[in-house]
LOSE-560001 format. One record per residue: z, y, x of N, C-alpha, C in turn. Coordinates in steps of 0.2 Angstrom, whole numbers, plus 2048, in hexadecimal, padded with zeros to 3 digits. Atoms other than C-alpha are relative to their C-alpha. Example, Ala and Ser with C-alpha at 12.3 -4.5 7.8 and 13.67 -1.06 7.14 Angstrom:
8007FA8048277EA83E800806804
7FF7FA7FC8247FB8448038057FC
% end
This chain:
8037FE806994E7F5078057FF7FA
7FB8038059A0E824F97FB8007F9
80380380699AE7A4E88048037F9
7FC7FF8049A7E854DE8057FF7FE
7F98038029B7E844D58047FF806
7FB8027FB9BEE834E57FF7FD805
8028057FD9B7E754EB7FC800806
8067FD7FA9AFE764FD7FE7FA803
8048067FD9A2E6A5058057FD805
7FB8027FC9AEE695148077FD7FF
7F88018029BFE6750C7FF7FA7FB
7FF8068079C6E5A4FE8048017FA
7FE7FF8059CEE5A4EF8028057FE
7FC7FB8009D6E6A4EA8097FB7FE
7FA8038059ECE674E58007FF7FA
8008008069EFE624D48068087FF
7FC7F98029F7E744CD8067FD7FD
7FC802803A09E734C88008007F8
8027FE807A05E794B67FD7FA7FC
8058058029FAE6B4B48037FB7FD
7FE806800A06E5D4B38007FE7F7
800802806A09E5E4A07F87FC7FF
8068028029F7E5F49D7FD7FB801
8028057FC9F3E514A88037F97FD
7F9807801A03E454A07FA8007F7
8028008069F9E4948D7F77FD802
8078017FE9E8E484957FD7F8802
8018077FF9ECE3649C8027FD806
7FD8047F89F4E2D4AB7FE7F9800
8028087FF9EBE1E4B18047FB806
7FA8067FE9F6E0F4B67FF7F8800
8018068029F6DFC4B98067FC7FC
7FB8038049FDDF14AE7FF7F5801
80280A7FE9FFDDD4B48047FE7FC
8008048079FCDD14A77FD7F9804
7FF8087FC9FCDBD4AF7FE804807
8017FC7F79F3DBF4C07FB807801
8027FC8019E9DCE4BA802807800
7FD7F78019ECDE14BA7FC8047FC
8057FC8019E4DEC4AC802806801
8017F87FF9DFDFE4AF8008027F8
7F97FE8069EEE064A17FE808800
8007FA8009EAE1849D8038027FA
7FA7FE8049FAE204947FE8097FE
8027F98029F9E3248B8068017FC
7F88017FFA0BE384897FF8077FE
7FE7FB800A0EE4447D805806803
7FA7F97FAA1AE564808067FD7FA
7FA803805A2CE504787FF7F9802
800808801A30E3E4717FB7FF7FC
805804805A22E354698027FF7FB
7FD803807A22E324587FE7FA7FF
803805801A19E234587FB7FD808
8038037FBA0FE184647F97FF7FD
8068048039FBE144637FE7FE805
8038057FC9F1E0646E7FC7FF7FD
8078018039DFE0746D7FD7F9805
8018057FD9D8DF74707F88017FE
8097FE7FF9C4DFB4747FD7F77FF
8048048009B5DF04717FF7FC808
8028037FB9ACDE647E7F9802802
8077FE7FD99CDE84897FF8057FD
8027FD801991DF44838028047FD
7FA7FD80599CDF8474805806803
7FD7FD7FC9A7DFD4807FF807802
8037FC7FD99DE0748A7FE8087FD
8007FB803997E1247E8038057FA
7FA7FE8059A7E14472804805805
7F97FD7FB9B2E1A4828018087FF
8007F68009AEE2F47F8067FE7FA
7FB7FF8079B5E2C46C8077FC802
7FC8028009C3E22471806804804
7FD7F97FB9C8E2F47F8038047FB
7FF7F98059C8E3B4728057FF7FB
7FB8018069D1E31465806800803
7F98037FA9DFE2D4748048087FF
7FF7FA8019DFE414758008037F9
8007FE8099DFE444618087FF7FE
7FA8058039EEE3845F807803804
7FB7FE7FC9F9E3E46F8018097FE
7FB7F98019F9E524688007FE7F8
7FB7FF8079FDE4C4568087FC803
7F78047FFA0EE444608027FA801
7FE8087FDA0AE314667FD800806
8038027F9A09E294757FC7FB7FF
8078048039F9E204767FF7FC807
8018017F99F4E144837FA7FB7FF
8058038019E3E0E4857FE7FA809
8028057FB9DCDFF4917FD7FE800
8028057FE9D0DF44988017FA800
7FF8098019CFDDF4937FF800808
8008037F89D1DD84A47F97FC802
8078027FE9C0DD44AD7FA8047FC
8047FD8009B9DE34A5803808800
7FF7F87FD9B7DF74AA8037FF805
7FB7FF7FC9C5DFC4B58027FA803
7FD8057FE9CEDED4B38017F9804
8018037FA9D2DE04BF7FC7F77FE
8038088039CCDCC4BD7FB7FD800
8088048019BFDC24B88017FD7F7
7FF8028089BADBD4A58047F7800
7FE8078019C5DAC4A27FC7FB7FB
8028058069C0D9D4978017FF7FB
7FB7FD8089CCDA248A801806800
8017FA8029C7DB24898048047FD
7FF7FC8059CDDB7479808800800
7F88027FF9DFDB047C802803807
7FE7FC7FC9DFDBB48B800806800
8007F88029DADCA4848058027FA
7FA7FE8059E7DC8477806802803
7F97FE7FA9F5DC64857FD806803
7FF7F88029EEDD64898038067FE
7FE7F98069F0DDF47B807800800
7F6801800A02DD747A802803804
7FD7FD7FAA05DDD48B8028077FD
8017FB7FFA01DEE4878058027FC
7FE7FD807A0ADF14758067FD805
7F98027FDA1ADE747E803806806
7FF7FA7FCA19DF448C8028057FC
8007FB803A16E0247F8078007FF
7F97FF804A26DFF4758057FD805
7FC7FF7FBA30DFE487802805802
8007FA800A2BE0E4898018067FB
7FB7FA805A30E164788017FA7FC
7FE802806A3AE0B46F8008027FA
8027FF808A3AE0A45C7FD8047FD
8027FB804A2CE144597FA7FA800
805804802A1EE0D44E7FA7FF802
8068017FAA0FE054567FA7FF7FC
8068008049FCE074507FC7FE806
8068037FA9EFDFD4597F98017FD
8097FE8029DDE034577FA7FA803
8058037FD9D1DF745A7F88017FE
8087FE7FE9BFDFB45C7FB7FA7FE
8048068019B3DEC4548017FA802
7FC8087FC9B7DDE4618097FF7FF
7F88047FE9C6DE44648047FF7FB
7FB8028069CDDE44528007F87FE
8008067FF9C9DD34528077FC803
7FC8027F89D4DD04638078047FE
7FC7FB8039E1DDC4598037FD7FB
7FF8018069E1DD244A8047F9802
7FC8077FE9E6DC2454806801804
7F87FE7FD9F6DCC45D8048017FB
7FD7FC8059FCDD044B8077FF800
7FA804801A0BDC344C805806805
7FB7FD7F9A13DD145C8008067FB
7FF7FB803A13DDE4508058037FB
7FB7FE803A21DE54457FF8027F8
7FD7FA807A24DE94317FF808802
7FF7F9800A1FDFD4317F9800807
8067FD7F9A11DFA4427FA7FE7FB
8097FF8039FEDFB43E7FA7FE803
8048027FD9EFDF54417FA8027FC
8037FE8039E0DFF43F7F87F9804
8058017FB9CFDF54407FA8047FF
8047FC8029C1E024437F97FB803
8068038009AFDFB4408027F9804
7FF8057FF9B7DE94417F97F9800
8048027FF9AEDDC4478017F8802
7FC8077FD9B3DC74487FB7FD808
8018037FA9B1DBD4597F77FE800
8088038009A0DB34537FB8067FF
8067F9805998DC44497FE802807
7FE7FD7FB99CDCD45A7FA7FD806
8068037FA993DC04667F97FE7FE
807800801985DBC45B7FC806801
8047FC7FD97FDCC45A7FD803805
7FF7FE7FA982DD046B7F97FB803
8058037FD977DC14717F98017FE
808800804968DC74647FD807803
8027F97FC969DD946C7FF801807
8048027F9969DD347E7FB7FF800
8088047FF958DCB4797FB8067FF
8037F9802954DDD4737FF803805
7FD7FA7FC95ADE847F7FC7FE808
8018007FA954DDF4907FA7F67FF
8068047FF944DD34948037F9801
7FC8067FA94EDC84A08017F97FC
7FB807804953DB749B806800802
7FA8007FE964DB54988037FC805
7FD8037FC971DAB4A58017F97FD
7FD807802970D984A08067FD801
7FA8047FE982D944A78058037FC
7FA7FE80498CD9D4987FA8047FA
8017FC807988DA948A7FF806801
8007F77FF981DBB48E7FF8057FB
8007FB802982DC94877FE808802
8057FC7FC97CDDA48C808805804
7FB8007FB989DDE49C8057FC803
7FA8067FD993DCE49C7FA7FA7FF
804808800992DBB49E8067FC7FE
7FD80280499DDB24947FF7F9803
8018068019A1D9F4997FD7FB7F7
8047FF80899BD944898097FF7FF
7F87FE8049AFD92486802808800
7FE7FA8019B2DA34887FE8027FA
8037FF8069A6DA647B8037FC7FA
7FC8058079ADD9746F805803801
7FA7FB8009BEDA14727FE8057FD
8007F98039B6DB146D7FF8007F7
8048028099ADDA945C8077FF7FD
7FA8018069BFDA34578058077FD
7FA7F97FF9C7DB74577FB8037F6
8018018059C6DB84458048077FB
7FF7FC8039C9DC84388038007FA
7FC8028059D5DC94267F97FF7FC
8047FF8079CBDC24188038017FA
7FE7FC8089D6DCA40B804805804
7FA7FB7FF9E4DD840B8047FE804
7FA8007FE9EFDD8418805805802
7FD7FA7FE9FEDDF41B801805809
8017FC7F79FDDEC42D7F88007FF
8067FF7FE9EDDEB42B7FA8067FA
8057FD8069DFDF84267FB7FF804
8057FE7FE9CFDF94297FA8087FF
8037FD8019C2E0642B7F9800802
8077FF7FE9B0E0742A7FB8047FC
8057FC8019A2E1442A7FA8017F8
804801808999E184177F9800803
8078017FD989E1C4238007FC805
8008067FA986E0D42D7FF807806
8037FD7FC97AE17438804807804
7FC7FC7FE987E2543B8077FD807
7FA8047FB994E1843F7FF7FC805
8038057FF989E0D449800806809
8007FB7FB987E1F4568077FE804
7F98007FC99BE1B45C7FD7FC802
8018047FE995E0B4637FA7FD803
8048017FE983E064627F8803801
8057FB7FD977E1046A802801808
8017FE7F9973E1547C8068067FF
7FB7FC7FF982E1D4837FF808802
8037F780097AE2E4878018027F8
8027FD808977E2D4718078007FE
7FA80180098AE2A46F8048067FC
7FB7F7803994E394628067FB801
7F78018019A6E394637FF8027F8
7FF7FF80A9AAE3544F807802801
7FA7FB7FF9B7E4544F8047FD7F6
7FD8018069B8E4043C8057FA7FF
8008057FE9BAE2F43E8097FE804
7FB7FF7FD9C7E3044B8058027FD
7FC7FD8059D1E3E4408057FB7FB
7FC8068069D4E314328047FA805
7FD8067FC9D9E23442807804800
7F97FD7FE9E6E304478068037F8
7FB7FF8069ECE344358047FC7FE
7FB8077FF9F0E214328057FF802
7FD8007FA9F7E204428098047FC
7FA7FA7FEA03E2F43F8047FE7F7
7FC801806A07E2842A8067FD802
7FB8077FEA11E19434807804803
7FA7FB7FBA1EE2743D8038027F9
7F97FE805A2EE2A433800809800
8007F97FFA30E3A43A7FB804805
8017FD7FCA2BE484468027FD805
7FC8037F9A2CE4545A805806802
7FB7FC801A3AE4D45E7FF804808
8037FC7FDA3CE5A46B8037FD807
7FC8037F9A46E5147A7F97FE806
8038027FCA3FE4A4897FB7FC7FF
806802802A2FE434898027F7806
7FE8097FDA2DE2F48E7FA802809
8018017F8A28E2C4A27FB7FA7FF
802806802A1AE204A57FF7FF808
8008037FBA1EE134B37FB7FB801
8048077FEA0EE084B77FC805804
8048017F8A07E094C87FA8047FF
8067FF8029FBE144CB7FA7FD808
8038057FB9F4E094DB8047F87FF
7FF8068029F2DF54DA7FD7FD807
8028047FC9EEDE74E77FB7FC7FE
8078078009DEDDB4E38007FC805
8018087FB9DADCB4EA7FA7FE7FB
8088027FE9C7DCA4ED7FD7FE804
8048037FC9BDDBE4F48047FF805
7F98037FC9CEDBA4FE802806803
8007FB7FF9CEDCB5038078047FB
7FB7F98019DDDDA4FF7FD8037FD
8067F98039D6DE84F58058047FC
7FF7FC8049DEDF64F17FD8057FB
8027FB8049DBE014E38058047FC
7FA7FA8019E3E124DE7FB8047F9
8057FD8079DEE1E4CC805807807
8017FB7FC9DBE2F4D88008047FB
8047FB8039D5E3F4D17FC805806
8047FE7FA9C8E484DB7FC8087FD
8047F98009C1E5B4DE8038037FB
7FB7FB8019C5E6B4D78027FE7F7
7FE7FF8089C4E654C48057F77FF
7FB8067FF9D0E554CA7FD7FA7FA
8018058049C5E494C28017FA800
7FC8088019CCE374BE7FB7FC806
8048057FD9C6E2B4CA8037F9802
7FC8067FF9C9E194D27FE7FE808
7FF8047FD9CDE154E48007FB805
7FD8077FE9C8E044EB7FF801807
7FE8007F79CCE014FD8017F9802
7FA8057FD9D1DF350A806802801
7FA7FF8009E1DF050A804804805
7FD7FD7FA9E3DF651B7FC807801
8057FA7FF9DAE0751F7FB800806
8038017F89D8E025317F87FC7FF
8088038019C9DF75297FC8007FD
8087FC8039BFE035207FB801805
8068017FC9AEE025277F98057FE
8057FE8069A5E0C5198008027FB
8007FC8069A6E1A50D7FA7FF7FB
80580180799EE174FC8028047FA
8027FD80999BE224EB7FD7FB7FE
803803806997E1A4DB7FF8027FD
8007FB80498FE224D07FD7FD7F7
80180480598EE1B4BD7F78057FE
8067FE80497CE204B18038037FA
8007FC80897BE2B4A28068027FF
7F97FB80098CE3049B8057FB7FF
7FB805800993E1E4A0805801804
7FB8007FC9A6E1D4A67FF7FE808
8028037FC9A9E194B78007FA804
8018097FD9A9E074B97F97FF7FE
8048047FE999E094B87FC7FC7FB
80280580898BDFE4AD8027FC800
7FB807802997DF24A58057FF802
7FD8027FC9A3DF44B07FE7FD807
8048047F9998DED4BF801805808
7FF7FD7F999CDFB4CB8097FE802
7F98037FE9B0DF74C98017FA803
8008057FC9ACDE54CE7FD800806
8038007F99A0DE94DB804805806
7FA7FA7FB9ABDF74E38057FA803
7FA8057FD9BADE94E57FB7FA808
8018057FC9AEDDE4EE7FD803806
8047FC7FA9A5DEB4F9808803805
7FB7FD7FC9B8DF14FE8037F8803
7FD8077FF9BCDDE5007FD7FF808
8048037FC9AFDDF50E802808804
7FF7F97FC9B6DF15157FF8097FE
8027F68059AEE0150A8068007FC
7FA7FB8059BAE0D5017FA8027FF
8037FE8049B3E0F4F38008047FB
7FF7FC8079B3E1D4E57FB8017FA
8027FF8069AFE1E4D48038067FC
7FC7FA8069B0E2E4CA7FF8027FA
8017FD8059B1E344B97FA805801
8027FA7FE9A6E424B87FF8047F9
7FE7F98069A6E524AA7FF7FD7FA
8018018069A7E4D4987FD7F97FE
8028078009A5E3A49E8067FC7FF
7FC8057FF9B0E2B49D807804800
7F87FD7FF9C3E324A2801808800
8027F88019BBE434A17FD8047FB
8027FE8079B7E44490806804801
7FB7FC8019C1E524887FE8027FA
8028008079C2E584757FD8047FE
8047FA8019B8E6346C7F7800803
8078007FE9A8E5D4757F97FE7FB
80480580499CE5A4687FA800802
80880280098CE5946F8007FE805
8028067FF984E4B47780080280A
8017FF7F9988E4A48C7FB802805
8088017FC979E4D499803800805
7FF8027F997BE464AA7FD806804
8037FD7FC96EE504B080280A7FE
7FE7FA800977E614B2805802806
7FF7FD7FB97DE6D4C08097FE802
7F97FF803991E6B4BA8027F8807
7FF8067FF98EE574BE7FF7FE805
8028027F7985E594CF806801803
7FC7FF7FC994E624D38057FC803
7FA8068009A1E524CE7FD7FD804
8038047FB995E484D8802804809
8008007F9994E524E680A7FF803
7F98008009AAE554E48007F9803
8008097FF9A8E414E68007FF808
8028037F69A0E3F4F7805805804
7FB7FF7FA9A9E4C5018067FF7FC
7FB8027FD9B8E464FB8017F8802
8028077FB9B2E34501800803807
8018007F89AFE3E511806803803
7FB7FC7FD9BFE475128067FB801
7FD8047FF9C8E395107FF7FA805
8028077FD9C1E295187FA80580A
8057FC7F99B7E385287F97FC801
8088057FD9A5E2C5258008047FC
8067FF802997E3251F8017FC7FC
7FF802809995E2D50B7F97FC800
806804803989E1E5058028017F8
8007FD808983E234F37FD7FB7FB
80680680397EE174E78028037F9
8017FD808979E1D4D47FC7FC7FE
804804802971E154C87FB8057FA
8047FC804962E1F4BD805807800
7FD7F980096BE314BB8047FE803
7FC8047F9977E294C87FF804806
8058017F796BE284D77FC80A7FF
8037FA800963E3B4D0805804805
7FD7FB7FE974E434D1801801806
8008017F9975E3D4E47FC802803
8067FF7FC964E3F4E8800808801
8037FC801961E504E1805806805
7FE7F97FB96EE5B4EE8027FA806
7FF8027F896EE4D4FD7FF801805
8007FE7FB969E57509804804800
7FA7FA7FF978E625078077FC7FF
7F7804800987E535068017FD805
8008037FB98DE4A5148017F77FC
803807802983E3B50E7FD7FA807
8058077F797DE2C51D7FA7FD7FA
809803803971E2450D8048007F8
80180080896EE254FA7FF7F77FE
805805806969E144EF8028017FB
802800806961E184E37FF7FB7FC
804804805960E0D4D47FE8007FC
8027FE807954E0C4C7800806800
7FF7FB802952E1D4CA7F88027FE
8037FD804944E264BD800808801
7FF7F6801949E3A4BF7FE802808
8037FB7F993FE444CF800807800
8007F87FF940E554C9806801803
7F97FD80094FE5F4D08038037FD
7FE7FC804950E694C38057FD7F9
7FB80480595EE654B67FB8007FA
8037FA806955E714A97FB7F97FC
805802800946E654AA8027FA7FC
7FC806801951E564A58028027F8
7FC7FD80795AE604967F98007F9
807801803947E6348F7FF7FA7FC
8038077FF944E5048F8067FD7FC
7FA804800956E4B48A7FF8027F5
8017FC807951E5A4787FC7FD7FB
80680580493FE504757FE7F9801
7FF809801944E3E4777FD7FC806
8078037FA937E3C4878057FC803
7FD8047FD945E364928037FA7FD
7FC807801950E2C4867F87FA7FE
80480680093EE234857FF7FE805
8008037FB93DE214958047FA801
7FA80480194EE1B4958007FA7FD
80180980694AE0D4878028027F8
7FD7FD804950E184787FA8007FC
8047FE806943E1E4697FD806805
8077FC7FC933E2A4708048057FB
8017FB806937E35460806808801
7F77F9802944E4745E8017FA7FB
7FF802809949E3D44D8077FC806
7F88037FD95CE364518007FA802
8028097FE95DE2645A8037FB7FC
7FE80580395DE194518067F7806
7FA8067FD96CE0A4547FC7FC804
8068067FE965DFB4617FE7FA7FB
801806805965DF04517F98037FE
8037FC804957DFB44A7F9802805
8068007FD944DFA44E7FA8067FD
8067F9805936E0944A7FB7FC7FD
80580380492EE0343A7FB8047FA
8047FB803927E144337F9800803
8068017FC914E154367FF808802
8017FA7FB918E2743B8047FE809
7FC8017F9924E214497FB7FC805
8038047FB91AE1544F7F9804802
8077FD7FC90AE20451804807804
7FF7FA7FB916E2D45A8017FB808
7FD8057F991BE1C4677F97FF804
8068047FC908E184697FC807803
8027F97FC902E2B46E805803806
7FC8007FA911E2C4797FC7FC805
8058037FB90AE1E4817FB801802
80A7FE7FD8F8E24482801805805
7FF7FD7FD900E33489801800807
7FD8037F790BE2B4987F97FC803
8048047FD8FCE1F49A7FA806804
8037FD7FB8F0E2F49F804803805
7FD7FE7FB8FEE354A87FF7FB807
7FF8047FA8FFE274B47FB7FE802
8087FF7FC8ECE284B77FF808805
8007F87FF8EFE3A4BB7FE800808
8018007F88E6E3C4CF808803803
7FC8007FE8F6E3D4DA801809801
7FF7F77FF8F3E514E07FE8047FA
8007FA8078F1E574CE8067FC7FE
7FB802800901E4E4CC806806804
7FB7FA7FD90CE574D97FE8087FF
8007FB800903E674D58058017F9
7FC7FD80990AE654C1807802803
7FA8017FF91AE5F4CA803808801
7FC7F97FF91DE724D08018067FB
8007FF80491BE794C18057FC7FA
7FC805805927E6D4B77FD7FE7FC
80480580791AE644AD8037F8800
8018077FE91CE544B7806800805
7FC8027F8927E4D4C67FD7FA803
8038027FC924E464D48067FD805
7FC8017FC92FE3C4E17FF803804
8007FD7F992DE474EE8068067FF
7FD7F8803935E574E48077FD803
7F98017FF947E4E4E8802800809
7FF7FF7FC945E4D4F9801807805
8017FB7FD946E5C5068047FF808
7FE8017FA94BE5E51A8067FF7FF
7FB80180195BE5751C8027FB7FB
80080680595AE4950E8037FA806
7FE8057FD964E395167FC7F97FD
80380580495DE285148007FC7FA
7FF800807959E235047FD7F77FF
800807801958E104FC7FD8037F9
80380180B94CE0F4EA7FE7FA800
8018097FF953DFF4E57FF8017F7
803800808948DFB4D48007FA7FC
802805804945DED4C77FC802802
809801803936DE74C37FE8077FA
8027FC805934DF14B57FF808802
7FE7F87FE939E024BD7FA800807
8067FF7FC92DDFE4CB7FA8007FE
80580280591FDFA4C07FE808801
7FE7F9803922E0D4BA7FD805808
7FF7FB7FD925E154CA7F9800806
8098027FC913E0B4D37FE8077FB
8067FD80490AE134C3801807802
8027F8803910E244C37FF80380A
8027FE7FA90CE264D98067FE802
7FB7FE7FC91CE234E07FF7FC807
8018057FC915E154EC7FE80A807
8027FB7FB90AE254F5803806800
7F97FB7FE91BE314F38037FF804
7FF8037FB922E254FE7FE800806
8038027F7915E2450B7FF808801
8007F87FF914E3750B808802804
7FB7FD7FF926E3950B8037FE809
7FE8047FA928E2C51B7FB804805
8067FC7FB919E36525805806802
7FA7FA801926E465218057FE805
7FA8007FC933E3E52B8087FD7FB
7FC80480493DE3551C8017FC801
7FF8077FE946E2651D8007FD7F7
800802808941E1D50C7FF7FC802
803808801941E0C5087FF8017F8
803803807939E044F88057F87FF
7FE804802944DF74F28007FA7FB
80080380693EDE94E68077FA7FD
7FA80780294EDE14DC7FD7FB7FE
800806804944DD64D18008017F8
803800807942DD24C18098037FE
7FA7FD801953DDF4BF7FE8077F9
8007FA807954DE94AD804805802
7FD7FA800957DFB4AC807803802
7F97FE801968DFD4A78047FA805
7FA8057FC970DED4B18037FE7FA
7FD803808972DE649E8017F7804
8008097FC96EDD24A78047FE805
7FA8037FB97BDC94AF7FC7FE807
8048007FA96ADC64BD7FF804803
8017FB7FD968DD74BE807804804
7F97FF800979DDB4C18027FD807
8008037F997BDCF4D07FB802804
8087FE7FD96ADD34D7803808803
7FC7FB7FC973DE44D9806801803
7FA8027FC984DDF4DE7FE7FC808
8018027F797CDD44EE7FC804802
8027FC7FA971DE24F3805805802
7FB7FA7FD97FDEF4F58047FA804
7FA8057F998ADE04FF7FC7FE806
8068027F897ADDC50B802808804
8007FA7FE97ADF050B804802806
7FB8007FE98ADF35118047FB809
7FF8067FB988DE451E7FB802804
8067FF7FC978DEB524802803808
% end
């Protein structure tokens, strides 16, 4: 079956085109950079010519992170065709990069930053250096100031000090997810902070007057500014404005033009060794199928001792480490135990953003089935197993919705919510707000409001309780007037995902997503589907939140995929 572009079910990757290489040196080269016993995942963007300047984007943390990453892609790409090299990374023990969060946190994420700007200006000598930090990380920026030069810069955008940072972070976990948090440190929503980490983090402190190197900038509309960072990652703009003015900063601090000579080489590895759980692990930055999407890699060290091809596929329009980074940790310990594992970017996501895109991502669309599918056969072409699929909410759809036509041995689903096969159905849903309530977002069309921000309109709140009244007849709805909607696109059904040739499928759920998936029939979708000839299991995680926000939910999901694997 070819899937387009080139790309054919049988075959693997296409070559990268010689023509490409610029495009690909500007677009971004992903690379390790070891900082103490650590390695973080370095992504370099290497103007055409001599750079005129250098910038190092130092990103927020958790969630922040997660859903700032499109704009900062973009800023990376703003700044490398106005004529600097840009290099953006991952703190060590999050995304990509390699580690565990230390005790001193903030005094390792500083050596970081150092690392990275002292590499930079190796690689282009005496040109002026701009560090962007992103909320947290202007913080974490503000405390490397001492390594920086008369004439270098330090933007911080939408700055934010250590304590501000954690406080609100621990009052929005209480928001965001039921769970009770982790009593042996300080959680947040995707990490777990020792409590010294945390008093390390509270000490990372901001200018309280004019300094010199330093600007700041912050948004006249909160609620516009608040879209780069705080909101559900699907609601996420790239602030094209925003970014403009970082890169015009940036480019004040350049004496001159970049000249037209040879362009600077960037030497940092693009495979690394780990040591997990006393285990070898290698991990490589790939590119995969015909649109050579960025991906990561992880392997035993030996090949001889792969046992088990794995996909991973991240939710919504999150990068691919996955929620919080939790797929790049669990990748390393599942290859620790013998899977080659793959994580890919996919169209207009994470490493595959690209400029000019201004409107809002959607997973569910034909483009992003196809980087999915690109994924598994070249897991298959390379490692010759049959592919285990594991996604998380539009994850588990992308996997489910053409399984019987990839060379898959089994899906886990998690927390998956979407049955139609129809993308269209989804685009509907994505236009009048049904899904992102589903998701946990705001029931209304009206622009989503920040996670700080609660419906206190008495029209909002009467459009939240009709909603409900509605889904509540729904999920009384007799089951065979149910599937009959479902053919018609009113409703969906879990059965609609299946069909002859569907490989074994895993629906591993929270409490909360099962709750859901009892009411609205999927118990007797199940037993209909297994009379058919399916192999489906129901898998209760527990008391496990949607997104994998809980440092309990998060583990709950890392030891069933390691059982899995062992099964």
């Amino acid at each position: 079956m070819n899937w387009g572009n080139g790309f054919n079910l049988s075959g693997g990757a296409e070559a990268p085109r010689e023509d490409d290489t610029r495009s690909r040196e500007a677009d971004g080269i992903a690379g390790w950079l070891q900082v103490d016993d650590d390695a973080l995942a370095v992504v370099t963007h290497i103007p055409d010519g001599q750079p005129r300047g250098i910038m190092v984007i130092a990103t927020s943390v958790g969630r922040e992170g997660v859903v700032a990453y499109r704009s900062l892609r973009v800023l990376a790409l703003t700044a490398v065709a106005a004529g600097l090299l840009v290099y953006r990374f991952a703190w060590r023990g999050t995304g990509d990069s390699g580690g565990e969060l230390p005790d001193d946190v903030a005094a390792a994420w500083s050596r970081d930053l150092t690392a990275v700007i002292q590499h930079a200006r190796q690689t282009a000598p005496g040109r002026p250096v701009t560090v962007v930090g992103l909320r947290l990380g202007a913080a974490i920026a503000f405390s490397c100031r001492t390594v920086l030069d008369d004439g270098d810069l330090t933007i911080g955008w939408e700055p934010v000090a250590g304590r501000r940072w954690l406080r609100e972070h621990v009052a929005l976990r209480k928001l965001w997810v039921s769970q009770a948090p982790d009593s042996t440190g300080v959680e947040v929503g995707g990490a777990l902070f020792s409590q010294a980490g945390a008093n390390s983090l509270s000490n990372l402190r901001l200018p309280k007057s004019p300094t010199p190197g330093w600007v700041e900038m912050r948004g006249e509309n909160r609620e516009s500014a608040e879209r780069l960072y705080a909101v559900p990652s699907r609601d996420a703009l790239v602030e094209y404005q925003a970014i403009n003015r970082v890169v015009e900063l940036a480019v004040a601090t350049c004496a001159t033009a970049p000249g037209a000579g040879e362009s600077v080489s960037v030497d940092l590895p693009e495979e690394w060794m780990h040591v997990v759980d006393g285990s070898r692990v290698r991990e490589h930055f790939v590119r995969v199928g015909p649109e050579h999407l960025p991906a990561v890699l992880t392997e035993p060290a030996e090949k001889t001792q792969i046992n088990n091809a794995m996909v991973l596929v991240p939710a919504d329009a999150e990068p691919r480490d996955g929620p919080t980074g939790l797929w790049a940790r669990t990748a390393r310990r599942l290859a620790s135990r013998g899977a080659s594992v793959l994580r890919v970017d996919r169209r207009d996501m994470g490493e595959a953003t690209q400029m000019g895109r201004a409107e809002q991502p959607i997973p569910y669309r034909e483009e992003i089935l196809q980087d999915v599918a690109a994924a598994v056969c070249d897991q298959r072409a390379r490692t010759g197993m049959e592919v285990t699929g594991v996604g998380l909410c539009s994850g588990a759809w992308l996997l489910l919705r053409d399984a019987a036509r990839l060379p898959l041995k089994k899906v886990i689903a998690i927390n998956n919510v979407a049955w139609s096969p129809r993308p269209d159905y989804y685009d509907r849903y994505y236009k009048t707000g049904r899904l992102k309530a589903l998701l946990g977002a705001d029931a209304t069309s009206e622009p989503v409001a920040p996670f700080t921000k609660a419906p206190t309109s008495w029209k909002l709140r009467l459009k939240l309780f009709l909603k409900a009244a509605r889904n509540e007849a729904q999920m009384r709805m007799p089951h065979a007037a149910r599937r009959q909607l479902s053919r018609y696109g009113v409703m969906q059904t879990v059965s609609q995902l299946f069909e002859k040739g569907t490989p074994e499928v895993l629906l591993a759920m929270g409490s909360e997503d099962l709750i859901e998936f009892k009411r609205s029939g999927g118990v007797q979708e199940v037993q209909r589907l297994r009379k058919a000839g399916h192999k489906i299991q129901v898998f209760p995680l527990g008391d496990v939140d949607h997104a994998l926000l809980s440092f309990a939910g998060r583990s709950s999901v890392e030891q069933m995929l390691l059982r899995e694997i062992r099964a």
